[in-house]
N, C-alpha and C positions, 0 to 999 in steps of 0.2 A: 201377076198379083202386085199391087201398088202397095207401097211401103207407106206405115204409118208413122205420123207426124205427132208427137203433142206438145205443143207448144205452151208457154204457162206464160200467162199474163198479167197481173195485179192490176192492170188498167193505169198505169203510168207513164210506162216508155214506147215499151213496144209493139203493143197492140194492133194499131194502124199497119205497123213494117209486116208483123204477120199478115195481117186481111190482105193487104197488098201484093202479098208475093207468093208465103205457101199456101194460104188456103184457096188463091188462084190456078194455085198449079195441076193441070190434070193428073198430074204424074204420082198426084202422094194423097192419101188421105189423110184429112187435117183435123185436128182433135184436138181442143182447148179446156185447159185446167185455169182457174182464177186467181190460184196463187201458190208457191211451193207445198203447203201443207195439204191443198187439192190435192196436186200432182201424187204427192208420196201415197197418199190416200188410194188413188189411183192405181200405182202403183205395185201398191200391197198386196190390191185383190186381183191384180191379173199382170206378176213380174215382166213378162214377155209378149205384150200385147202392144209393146211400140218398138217401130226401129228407130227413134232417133226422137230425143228430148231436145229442146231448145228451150231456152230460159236466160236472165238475166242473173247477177250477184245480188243485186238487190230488188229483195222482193218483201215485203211486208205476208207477217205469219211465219214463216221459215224463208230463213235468207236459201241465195243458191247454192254458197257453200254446204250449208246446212241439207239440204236435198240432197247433194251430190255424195257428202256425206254418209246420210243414210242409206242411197243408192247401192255405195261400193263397198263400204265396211259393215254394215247391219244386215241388207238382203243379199250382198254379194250380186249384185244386179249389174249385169254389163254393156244395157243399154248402151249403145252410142249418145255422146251429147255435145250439140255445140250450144256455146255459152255466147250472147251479145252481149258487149254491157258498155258502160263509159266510166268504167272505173279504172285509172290507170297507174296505181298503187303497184308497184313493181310485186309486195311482201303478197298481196292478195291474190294477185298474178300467177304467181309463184306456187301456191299453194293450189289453187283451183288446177294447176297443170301437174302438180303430183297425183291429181285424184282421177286423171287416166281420162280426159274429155279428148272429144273425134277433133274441135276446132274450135277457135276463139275469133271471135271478130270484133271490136271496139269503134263505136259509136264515134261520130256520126258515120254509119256506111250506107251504100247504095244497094236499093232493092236488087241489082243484078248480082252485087258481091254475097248476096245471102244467098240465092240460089246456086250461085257458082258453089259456096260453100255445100252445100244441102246436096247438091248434087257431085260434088266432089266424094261426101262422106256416103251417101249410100249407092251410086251406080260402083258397080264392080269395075275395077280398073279394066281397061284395055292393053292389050300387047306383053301380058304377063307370059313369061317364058315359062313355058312347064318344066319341074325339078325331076 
């Protein structure tokens, strides 16, 4: 079974980086929200219908802080999410990493660094030693 993707796009940054990389990728089904306040939308009516949120901090309608937000304190929602952005505000940094994301990546990065990441956060590790 292929793990699903939803990516949330405002149509500003990232858009292109997704077409290009995961919704190319056989390996994930790829599902697009237009903008955090979608996504949460989204969300709402079916908690556990993604493995893995991607999105940026700044998104016009609900920033990503704001999503993520919502995500982990209101629904208790434990999605995985990696976050791309080109904000590099140490204090907003900071704070989006207290609220429990899978990975961070910071703009400009290359199509392979996102899959590396994407596939870092949902294939199950190898060589895990059983306890």
């Amino acid at each position: 079974m292929r793990s699903k993707i939803l990516c949330v796009d405002d149509g500003r940054t990232l858009g292109s980086l997704y077409e290009s990389t995961i919704a190319k990728c056989n390996s994930y089904e790829y599902f697009k929200a237009g903008n955090g306040l979608h996504a949460y939308q989204k969300l709402r009516s079916a908690p556990k219908a993604y493995d893995l949120l991607v999105f940026n901090i700044n998104m016009r309608g609900m920033t990503g802080i704001e999503l993520l937000r919502k995500m982990r304190i209101k629904m208790k929602c434990d999605t995985q999410v990696l976050i791309i952005t080109d904000l590099k505000d140490r204090e907003i940094i900071n704070s989006v990493l207290s609220l429990k994301i899978s990975g961070l990546l910071l703009l400009p990065c290359e199509k392979k660094q996102v899959l590396d990441k994407v596939n870092e956060i949902l294939e199950p590790q190898q060589g895990k030693l059983a306890a």
